[in-house]
Structures are given as structure tokens and as C-alpha cells.
C-alpha positions in Angstrom: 5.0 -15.0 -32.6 1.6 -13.9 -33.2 1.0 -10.1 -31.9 -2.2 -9.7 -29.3 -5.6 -8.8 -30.2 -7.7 -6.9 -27.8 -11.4 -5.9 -29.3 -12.8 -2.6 -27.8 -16.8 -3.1 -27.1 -17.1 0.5 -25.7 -16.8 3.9 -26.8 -13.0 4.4 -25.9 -10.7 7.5 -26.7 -9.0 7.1 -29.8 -6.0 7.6 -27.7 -6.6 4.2 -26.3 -6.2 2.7 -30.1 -2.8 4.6 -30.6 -1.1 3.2 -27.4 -2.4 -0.5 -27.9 -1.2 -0.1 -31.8 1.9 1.3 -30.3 3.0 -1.3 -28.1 2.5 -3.9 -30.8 -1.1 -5.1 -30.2 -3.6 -5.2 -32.7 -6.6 -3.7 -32.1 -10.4 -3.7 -33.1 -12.8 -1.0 -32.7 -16.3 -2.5 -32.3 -18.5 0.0 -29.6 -21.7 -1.4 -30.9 -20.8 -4.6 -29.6 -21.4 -3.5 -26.0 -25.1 -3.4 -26.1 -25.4 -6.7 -28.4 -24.4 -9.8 -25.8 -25.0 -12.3 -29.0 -22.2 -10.6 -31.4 -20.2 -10.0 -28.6 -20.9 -13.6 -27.4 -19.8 -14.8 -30.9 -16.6 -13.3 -31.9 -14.7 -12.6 -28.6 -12.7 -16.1 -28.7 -10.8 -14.4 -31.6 -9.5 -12.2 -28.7 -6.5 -12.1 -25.9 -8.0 -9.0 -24.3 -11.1 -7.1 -23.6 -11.2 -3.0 -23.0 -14.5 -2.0 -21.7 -16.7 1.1 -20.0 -19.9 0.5 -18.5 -22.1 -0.7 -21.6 -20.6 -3.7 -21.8 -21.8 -6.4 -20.1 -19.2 -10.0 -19.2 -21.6 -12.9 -18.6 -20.4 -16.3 -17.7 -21.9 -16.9 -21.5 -19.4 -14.6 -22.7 -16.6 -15.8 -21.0 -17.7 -19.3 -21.6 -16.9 -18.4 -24.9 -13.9 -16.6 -25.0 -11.3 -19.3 -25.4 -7.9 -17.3 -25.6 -9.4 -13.9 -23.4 -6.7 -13.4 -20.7 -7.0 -9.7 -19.4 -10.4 -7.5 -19.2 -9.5 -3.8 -18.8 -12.6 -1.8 -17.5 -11.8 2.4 -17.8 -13.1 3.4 -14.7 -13.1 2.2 -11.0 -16.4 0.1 -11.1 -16.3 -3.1 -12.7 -19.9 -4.3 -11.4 -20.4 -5.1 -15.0 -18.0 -8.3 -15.2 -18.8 -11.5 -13.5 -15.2 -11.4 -11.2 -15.7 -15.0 -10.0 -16.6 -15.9 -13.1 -13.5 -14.4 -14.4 -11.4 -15.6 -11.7 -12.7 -19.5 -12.8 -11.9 -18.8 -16.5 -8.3 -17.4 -15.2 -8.7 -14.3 -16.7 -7.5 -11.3 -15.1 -9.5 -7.6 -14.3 -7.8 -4.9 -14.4 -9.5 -1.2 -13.6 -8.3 2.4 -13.5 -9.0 3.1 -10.0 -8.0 7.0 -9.8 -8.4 8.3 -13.2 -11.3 9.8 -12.3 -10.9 11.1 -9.2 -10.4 14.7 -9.8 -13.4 15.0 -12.4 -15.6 13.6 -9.5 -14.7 16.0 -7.1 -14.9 19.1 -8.9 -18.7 17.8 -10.0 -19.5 17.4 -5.9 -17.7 21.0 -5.7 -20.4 22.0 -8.8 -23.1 20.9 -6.9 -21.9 22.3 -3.6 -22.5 25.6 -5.8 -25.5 24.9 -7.5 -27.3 24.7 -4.3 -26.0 27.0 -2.4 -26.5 29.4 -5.3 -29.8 27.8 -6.3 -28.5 28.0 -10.4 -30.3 24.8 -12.0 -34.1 26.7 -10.8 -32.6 30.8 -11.1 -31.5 29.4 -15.1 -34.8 27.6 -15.6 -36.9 30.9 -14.1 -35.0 33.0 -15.9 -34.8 31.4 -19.2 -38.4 31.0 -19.4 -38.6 34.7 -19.4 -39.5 35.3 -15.8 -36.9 38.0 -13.4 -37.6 36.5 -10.0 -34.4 38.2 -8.5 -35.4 38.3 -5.0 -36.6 34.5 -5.1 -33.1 33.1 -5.4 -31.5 34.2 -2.6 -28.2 31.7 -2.2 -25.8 31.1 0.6 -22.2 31.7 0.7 -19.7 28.8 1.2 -17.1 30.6 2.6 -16.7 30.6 5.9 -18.8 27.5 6.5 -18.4 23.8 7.3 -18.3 20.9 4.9 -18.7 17.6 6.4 -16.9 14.9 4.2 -17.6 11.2 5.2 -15.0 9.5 3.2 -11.5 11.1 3.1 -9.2 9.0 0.5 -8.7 9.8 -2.8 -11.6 11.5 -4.2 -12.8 13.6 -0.6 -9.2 14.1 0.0 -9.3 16.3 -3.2 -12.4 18.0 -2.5 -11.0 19.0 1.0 -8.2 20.3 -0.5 -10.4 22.8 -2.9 -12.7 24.2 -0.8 -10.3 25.0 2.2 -8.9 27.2 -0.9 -12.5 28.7 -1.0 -12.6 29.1 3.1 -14.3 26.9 4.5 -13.4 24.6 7.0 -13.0 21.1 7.1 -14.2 18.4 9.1 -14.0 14.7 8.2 -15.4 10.7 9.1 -13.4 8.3 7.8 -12.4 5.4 10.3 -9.4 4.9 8.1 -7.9 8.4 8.0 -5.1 9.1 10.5 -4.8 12.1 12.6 -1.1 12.6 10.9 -2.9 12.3 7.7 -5.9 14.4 8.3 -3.4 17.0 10.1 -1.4 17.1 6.7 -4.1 17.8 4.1 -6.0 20.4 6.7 -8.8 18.8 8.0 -10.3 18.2 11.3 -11.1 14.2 12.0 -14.2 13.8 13.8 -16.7 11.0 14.4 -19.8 10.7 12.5 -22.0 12.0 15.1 -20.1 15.3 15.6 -20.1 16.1 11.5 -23.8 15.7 11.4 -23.9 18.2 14.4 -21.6 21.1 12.6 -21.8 20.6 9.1 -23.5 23.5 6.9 -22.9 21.0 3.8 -22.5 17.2 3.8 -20.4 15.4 0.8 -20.4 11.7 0.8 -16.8 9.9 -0.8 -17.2 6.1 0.0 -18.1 3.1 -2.1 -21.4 1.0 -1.3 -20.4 -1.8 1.7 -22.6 -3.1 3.8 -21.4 -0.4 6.5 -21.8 2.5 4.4 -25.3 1.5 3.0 -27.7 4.6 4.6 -24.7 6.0 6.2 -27.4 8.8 5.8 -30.2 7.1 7.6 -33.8 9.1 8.8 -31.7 8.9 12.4 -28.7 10.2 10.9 -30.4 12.6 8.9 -32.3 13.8 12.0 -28.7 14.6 13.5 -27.7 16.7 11.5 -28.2 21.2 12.0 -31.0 22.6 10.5 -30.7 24.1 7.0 -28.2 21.4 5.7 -27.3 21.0 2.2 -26.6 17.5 1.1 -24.3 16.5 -1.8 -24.0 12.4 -3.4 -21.5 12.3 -5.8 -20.5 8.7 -4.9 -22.9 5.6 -4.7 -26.5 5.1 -4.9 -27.9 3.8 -1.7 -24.9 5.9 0.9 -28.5 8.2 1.4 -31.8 6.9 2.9 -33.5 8.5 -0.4 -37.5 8.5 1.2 -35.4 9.9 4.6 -33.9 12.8 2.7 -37.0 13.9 0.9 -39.4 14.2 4.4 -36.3 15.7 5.5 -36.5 18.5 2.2 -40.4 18.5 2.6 -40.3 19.2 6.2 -37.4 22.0 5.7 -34.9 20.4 8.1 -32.6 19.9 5.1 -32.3 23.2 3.0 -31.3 21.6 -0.1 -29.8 18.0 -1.8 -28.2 17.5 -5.1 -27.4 13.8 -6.3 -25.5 12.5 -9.2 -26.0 8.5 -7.8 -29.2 6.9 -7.4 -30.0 3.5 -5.7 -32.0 2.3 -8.9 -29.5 4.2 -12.3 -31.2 4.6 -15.2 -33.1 7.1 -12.6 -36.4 7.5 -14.5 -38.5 8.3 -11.0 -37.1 8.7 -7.4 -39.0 9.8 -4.6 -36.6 13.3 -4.5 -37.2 14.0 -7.9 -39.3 17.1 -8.3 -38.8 18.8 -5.1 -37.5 22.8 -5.1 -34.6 22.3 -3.5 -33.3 19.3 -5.1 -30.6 19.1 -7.9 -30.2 16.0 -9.6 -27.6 15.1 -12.4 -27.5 11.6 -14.7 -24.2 10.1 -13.2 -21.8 12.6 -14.7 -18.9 12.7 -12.1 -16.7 10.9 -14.7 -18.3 12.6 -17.5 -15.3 15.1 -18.9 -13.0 15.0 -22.0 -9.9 14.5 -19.8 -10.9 11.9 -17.1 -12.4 9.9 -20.2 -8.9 10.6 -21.9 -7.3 9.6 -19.0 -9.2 6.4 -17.9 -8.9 5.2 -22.0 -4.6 6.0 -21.6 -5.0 3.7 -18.6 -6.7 0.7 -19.2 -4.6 0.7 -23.2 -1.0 1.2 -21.2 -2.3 -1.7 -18.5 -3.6 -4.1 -20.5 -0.6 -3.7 -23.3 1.7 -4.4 -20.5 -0.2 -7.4 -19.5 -0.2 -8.9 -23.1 3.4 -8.3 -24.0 5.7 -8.3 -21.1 3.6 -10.4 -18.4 3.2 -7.2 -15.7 0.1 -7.0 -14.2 -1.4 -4.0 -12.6 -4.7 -2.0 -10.8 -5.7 -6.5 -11.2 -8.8 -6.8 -9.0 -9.0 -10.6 -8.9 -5.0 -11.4 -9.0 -2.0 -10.1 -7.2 1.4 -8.6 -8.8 3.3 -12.1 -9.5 4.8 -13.7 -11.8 3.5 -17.1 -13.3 6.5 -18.8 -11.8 5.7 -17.9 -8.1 2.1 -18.2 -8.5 1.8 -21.7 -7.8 3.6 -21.2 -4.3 2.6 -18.2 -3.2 -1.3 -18.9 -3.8 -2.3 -20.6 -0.8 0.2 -17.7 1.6 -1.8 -15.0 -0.5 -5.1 -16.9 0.6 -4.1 -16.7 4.1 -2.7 -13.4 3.9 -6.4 -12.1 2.5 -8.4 -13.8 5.3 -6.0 -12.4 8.2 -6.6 -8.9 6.9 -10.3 -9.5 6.6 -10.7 -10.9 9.9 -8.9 -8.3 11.3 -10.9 -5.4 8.9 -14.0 -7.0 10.2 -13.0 -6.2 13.7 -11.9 -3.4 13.2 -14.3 0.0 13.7 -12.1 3.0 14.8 -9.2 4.7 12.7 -6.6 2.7 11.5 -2.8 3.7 12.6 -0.3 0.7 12.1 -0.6 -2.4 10.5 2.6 -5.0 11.0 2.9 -7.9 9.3 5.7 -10.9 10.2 6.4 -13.4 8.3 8.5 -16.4 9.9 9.9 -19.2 8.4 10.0 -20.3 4.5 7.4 -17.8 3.5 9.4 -15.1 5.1 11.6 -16.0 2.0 8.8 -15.7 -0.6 7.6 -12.5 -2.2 6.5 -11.0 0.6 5.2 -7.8 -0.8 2.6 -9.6 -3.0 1.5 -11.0 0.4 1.2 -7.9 2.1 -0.7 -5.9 -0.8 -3.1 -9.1 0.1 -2.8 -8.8 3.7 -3.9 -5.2 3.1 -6.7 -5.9 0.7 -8.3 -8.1 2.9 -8.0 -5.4 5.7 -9.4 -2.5 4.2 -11.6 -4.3 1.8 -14.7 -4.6 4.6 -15.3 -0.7 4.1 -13.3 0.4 1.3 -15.5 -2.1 -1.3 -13.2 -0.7 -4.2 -9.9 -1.8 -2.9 -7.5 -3.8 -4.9 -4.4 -5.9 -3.8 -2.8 -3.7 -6.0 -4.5 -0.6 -4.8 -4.1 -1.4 -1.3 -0.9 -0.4 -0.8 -1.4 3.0 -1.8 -5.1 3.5 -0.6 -3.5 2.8 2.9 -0.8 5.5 2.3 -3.0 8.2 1.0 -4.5 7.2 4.7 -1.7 7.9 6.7 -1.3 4.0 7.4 2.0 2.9 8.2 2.6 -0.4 6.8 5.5 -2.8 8.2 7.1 -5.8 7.4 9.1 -8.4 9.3 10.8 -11.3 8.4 12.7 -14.1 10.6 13.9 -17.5 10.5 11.1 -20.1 12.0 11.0 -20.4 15.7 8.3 -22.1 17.0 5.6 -25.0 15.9 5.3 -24.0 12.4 7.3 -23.9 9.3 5.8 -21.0 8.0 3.6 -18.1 10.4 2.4 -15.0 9.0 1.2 -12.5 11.9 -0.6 -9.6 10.9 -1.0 -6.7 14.0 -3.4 -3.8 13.6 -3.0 -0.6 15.6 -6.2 1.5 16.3 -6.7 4.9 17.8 -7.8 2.2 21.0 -6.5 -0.9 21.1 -3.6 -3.0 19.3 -4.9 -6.8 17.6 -3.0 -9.8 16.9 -3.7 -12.3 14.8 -1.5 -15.3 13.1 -2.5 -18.4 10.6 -0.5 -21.0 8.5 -0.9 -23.0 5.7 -0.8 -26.7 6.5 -0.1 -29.5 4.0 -3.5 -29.8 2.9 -3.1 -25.8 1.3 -5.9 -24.7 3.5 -5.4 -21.2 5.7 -5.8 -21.7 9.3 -5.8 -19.4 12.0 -3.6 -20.5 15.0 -3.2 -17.7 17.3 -6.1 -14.1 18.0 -4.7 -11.8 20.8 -1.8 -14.3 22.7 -4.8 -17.0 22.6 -3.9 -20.3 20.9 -6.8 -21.4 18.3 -7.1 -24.0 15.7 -9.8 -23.0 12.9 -10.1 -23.0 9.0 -11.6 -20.2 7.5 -15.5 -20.6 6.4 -17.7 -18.3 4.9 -19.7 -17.8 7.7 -18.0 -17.7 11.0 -18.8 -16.3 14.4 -16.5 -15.0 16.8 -16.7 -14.5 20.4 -14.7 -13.3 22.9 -15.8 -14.3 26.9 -14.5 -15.1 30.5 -13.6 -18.9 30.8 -16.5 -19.7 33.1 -18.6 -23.1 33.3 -21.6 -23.3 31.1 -21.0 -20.8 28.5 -20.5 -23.0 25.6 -23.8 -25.0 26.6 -26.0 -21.5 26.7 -24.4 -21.0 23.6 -24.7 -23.9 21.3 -28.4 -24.0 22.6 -29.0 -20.7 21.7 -27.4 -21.1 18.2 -29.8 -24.2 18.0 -33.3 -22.3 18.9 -32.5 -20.2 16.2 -32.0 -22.4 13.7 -28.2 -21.8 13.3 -26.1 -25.0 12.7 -23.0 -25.4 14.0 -20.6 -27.2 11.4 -17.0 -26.6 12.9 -16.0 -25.0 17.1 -12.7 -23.7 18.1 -11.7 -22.9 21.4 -9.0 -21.0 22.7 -8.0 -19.4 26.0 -4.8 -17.7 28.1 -5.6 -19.6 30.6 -8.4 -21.5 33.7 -11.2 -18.5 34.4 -9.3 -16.2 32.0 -10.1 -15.1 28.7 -11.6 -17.2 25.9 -12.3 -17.2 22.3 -14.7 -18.9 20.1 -14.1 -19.0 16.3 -17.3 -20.9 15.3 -18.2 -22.2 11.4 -22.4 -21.7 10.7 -24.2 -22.8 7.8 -25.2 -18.9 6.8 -25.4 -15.7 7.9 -27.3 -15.4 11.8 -30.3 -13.4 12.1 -29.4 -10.1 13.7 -31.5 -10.8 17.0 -29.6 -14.0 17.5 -25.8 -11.8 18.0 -27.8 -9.7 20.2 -29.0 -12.6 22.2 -25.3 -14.1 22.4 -23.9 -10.2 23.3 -25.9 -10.8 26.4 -25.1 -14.1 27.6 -23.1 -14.2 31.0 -19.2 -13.6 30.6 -19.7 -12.1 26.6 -17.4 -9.5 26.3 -18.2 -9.3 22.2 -19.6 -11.2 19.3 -19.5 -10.5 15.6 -20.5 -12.5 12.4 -17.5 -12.4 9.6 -17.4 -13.5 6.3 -14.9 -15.1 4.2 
């Protein structure tokens, strides 16, 4: 049998050579090839796998051309350099290192907690340019103040735990963080509002979703106490960048330090130049040891992958095996969309999620379904979130996770019912897989539906009263909005109803706000499958 080959287009540890050599794969060592598509382009059907970084870019034209390519390894978290779908189509797996660099990052947002606070980056410029400007750099101490850190999983979890070392205290927003879990690693979990109130400094520890884009807004901004410091570490784009420099100008925020930029490389940004603003060039994963250990990683994963068939930290595929792939695929669909309809929904802290499975999937591989199931959940605002990941991004969140499983006993042959428990409310939701393969939800809160997941949906909830649906559909038509698909549901005559409605696209934002006010609307949201 012919051994692997798996060509590395980045710079990678040499470590990463030793382990693939190690586990029987052969292994070539080609970093230029990252910044030449054409090479790369022309030689990687010799190859079963590709390890890269962030250099490397994977086109559709590359994997057009890579014939036997069956895992890409990326070391690091971010893998917004391969094409997934167009990996997915080619049936090549993505694998990433999702914490190997967790620690690094948060001791750089710790690093530039103290470089403004301290004011180092100007004091070593002054001061190395022959000046002694000692009573111009006067700092602030940490201890004894408040960070604020929005975002308290992996990464912010770990910079919590430092700085209540250095005294300060704690207080965190992260709709996803338990109060057993927050009460475990010392922090205080607050709402958004009441961290821009009390925090001295702010630290930002979520990926880029569409509800963490300007978590930081000019209103947010405005919130917060005077003489903040502000520290981004994470994403581009979390901070309203214009905002936060009329903020710096006008002295309501003491001081900002950024390694992430919304437009990386960084050459000019509306904060750069300002006093009180340090800026860095994307180093939070920029040390000998997270590099070491994001190259150990993605070799070890990858290795696996090619010689024994496991698959691990996969962004596009799940943990089965080629047998049960065929029949699990369409449950794994279904389980996906259930979490993401209920993720979508979902906007105060996570407690509980249950899961039942009834009938013929209850005798599948259930946990491959529920690493789905939980994907899909937290995948709305945790962008980074694997169905491998999942599991254990929920438990470093103080999410219990349950499973059931029971014999069918009711319409359908198979019923997978995923229940989420908030800090307010409790939500049902169940869907089946029919013989056409397609998902379909069948049951939201007790209320009997019949829909197929679409990739633009609206659902509303309202009181069963005459006329509704007319005002509706006719406001959905003024605006352009066409309706392909309506589902209908309700406990009972002048109760409660749902809609589940399939549109052609996204609605314009004024159009949910006209349907929130309609007579009898008790909400309305647009999802997105």
C-alpha cells in the first residue's frame, strides 16, 4: 500500500515534519508555494493532504485540481483562507487547531492591558530618542480595578483567570456562559449594558458573527465610564473603529490598543496615530510555543486522518465513520438546522440543552448527531464552532448537555427533539426526515407544524385571530418579499399560532419591524439555514 503524501505550503515547525514522517506519511516541505497559486495549482494532485497557515490560499481552482487531496489541516483556528463549500463539494475534509493558541492570545490582550495602562510603547519611544519625560507618563494601576470581558469561553476564560491573580475584578457578557460556570472560574456575569457602565478596562474574546459585528458601537462606546481603556485582541470589525477614535479624540476613552483590524494588512486606520493608541500587526498567535503547538496539531490530526480513518477539530464533517455516513447524513442535516433554529432564537444565557431521539435514529450514533445538534446551536454567535468543537465549547460554558433515547411512539418513525433552557424561558422544537431525505420541522413549543428548512425563513409567533395572515402576506408583498412556501400551526381556535414562512432572500430590516407591529404579533425573526 502506498504511504500518504501531505505537501506543507506554509512555514510549519519542523516538529510538524517529524510527527507526519513518524506516523508513516511522507512529507514535502514546500513554504514558497503558499504565495504562488500557479505551482501550488500544479502539483497538489500528487497529494492526499494539505497542512497550511494563513499564506496559503485554497481556491476552487486549486481544489479543482487536486485529484487525490482528502484532508486540509489549517494550524490555527481561522480557516477563512479555504473555500469550505468548495471543499465540502470536492469531499475533502478541514480540519483546524481550534485552542492551540489560546493561551498566547490572552497573555498578548494581558500585554496590552499593560502597555496602556503603563503607557510603555510612547515612555520607550520618548526615552529611546534621548528625551527623560518622566512626569509625562504617568500610568494607571490594574489592581484593584474592573476588566470587562465580552466573550468568556476559551480564550477570555484564561484571561479572567490571570488578572483576578493580579486583583482585579471580574465582570463578564457572554449569553452563553452559565452562572455555575462563571461562579467556578470567579467572575461576575453581567449584561452588556452593566459592563460598559463599571468597566475600567474592556477586552473583547468573540469571533466576527453578525451579532458581534460593533459589539462596540458609537452607542455602546458612549455607555461606557469615562477614562476607559479598550483592548481587541480578537477580530477586526468587534469595534466601531471611526466610533473609538472620536471617542480617544474627545477623551471619553483614556486609551485603545488593537492587534485586529477590520481591513489586515493595516497600512492606514482612522486610530492609527493617536497618543493613546497602541497598535500591534496581528501577533496574538505569534510565539515559539503556540506556533509549536498549532504545527504538533494539525501533523497528529491530519496523520490520524490519512492512516487510521479518525477524523478530528473537522469543520465541514462530523466524527463518523465511512460506513455510517451514508445513513446518518440526512439525521445530521436535521440535527444542524434544529440547533440553528433554536440558536437563532435564542438571546439570553444558555443553561440546558436536551436532545431525544425516538425511533430508528435513537439507534444510530447518536453522539455524532448531537455534536451537530450543538453546532448548529451555538454556531449563530460562536462563528468558530465545530461539530467537533461543540461539545466541549458548550462545557467550558457550563452547558449541560442531555441525551434521550426511546422506542417510536407516535406518527413518525424517527423524531429528534432538541429542548433549550435559558435563564427565561424553556423551547421545544422536533423535525424528521421523511423519505425524500429532506429535514422537516413538525412540532415548535407543543404547536404542530409542517415546514422544510429554506435558507431564508421567517418566523412568527401571534394570537389565532381572523385577518392576520391577510395583513401579513400583504405586507410581505408591498415590500417586495415573495412568499415561496407557508406553514401554519396553532394549540388551538383564538390561541397561539406560528408561522414558519420560506422567502426568496433576506427582508429588509423595516419590513420585521412593520410585521412586529401588526395586531396579535407576539415576535418575528428572519433565520437562515
Amino acid at each position: 500500500m502506498t504511504a500518504p503524501r501531505v505537501l506543507i505550503s506554509d512555514a510549519l515547525s519542523p516538529a510538524a515534519i517529524a510527527i507526519f514522517k513518524e506516523r508513516g506519511v511522507e512529507v514535502d516541505f514546500r513554504p514558497e508555494l503558499g504565495k504562488d497559486k500557479d505551482k501550488l495549482a500544479e502539483i497538489i494532485g500528487d497529494y492526499d493532504g494539505l497542512a497550511i497557515r494563513s499564506a496559503t490560499k485554497v481556491t476552487p481552482k486549486i481544489l479543482e485540481r487536486a485529484t487525490r487531496l482528502k484532508v486540509i489541516g489549517r494550524a490555527g483556528i481561522g480557516v477563512d483562507n479555504v473555500d469550505i463549500p468548495a471543499a465540502t463539494a470536492k469531499g475533502v475534509i478541514v480540519m483546524n487547531t481550534p485552542f492551540g493558541n489560546s493561551i498566547t492570545t490572552a497573555e498578548h490582550a494581558i500585554a496590552m492591558m499593560f502597555a496602556l495602562a503603563r503607557q510603555i510603547p510612547a515612555a520607550d519611544a520618548s526615552t529611546q530618542a534621548g528625551k527623560w519625560e518622566k512626569n509625562r507618563f504617568m500610568g494607571v494601576e490594574l489592581g484593584g480595578k474592573t476588566l470587562g470581558v465580552i466573550g468568556c469561553g476559551n480564550i477570555g476564560s484564561i484571561v479572567a483567570d490571570r488578572v483576578i491573580g493580579l486583583k482585579m475584578r471580574v465582570v463578564a457578557y457572554d449569553p452563553f456562559l452559565s452562572e455555575e460556570r462563571a461562579k467556578q472560574i470567579g467572575v461576575e456575569k453581567v449584561e452588556l449594558d452593566e459592563l460598559l457602565a463599571r468597566a475600567d478596562v474592556i477586552t473583547l474574546h468573540v469571533p466576527m458573527t453578525a451579532q458581534t459585528k460593533n459589539v462596540l458601537s458609537a452607542d455602546a462606546i458612549a455607555k461606557t465610564k469615562k477614562g476607559v481603556r479598550i483592548v481587541n485582541c480578537a477580530r477586526g470589525g468587534l469595534v466601531d473603529e471611526a466610533a473609538l477614535r472620536a471617542a480617544l479624540d474627545s477623551g471619553h476613552v483614556a486609551g485603545a490598543a488593537f492587534d485586529v483590524f477590520v481591513e489586515e494588512p493595516a497600512t492606514a486606520n482612522p486610530l492609527f496615530g493617536h497618543q493613546n493608541f497602541v497598535a500591534t500587526p496581528h501577533l496574538g498567535a505569534a510565539t515559539t510555543e503556540a506556533q509549536e503547538n498549532v504545527a504538533l496539531q494539525v501533523a497528529e490530526q491530519m496523520s490520524d486522518y490519512l492512516v487510521r480513518g479518525a477524523i478530528s477539530n473537522a469543520v465541514n464533517f462530523p466524527s463518523i465513520t465511512a460506513e455510517e455516513a451514508p445513513r446518518l447524513k440526512p439525521f445530521i442535516a436535521l440535527a444542524e438546522k434544529l440547533g440553528s433554529f433554536a440558536g437563532q432564537l435564542t438571546e439570553h444565557g444558555l443553561r440546558k440543552v436536551t436532545i431525544a431521539y425516538e425511533g430508528a435514529v435513537a439507534k444510530e450514533k447518536i453522539k455524532a448527531l448531537t455534536s451537530s445538534a450543538i453546532a448548529g446551536l451555538l454556531r449563530p454567535a460562536l462563528a468558530d464552532v465545530n461539530v467537533v468543537s461543540a461539545p466541549s465549547v458548550a462545557r467550558e460554558r457550563g452547558i449541560v448537555v442531555e441525551e434521550t433515547t426511546r422506542d417510536a411512539h407516535g406518527d413518525f418513525d424517527s423524531l429528534v427533539t432538541l429542548t433549550v433552557t435559558t435563564d427565561h424561558q424553556t423551547r421545544s422544537v422536533s423535525g424528521t426526515v421523511f423519505a425524500d431525505g429532506k429535514p422537516r420541522i413538525v412540532d415548535i413549543k407543543d404547536i404542530r407544524v409542517d415546514a422544510e428548512f429554506a435558507p431564508s425563513m421567517l418566523y412568527v409567533t401571534n394570537e389565532d385571530k381572523p385577518g392576520f395572515i391577510g395583513r401579513f402576506a400583504s405586507l410581505l408583498g408591498d415590500a417586495g418579499v415573495n412568499i415561496a412556501t407557508f406553514a401554519l400551526g396553532r394549540d388551538g381556535p383564538g390561541g397561539s399560532a406560528i408561522a414558519l414562512v420560506e422567502i426568496d432572500g433576506p427582508p429588509p430590516a423595516d419590513t420585521l419591524e412593520k410585521v412586529a407591529k401588526l395586531p396579535g404579533v407576539k415576535q418575528v425573526k428572519a433565520l437562515r439555514f
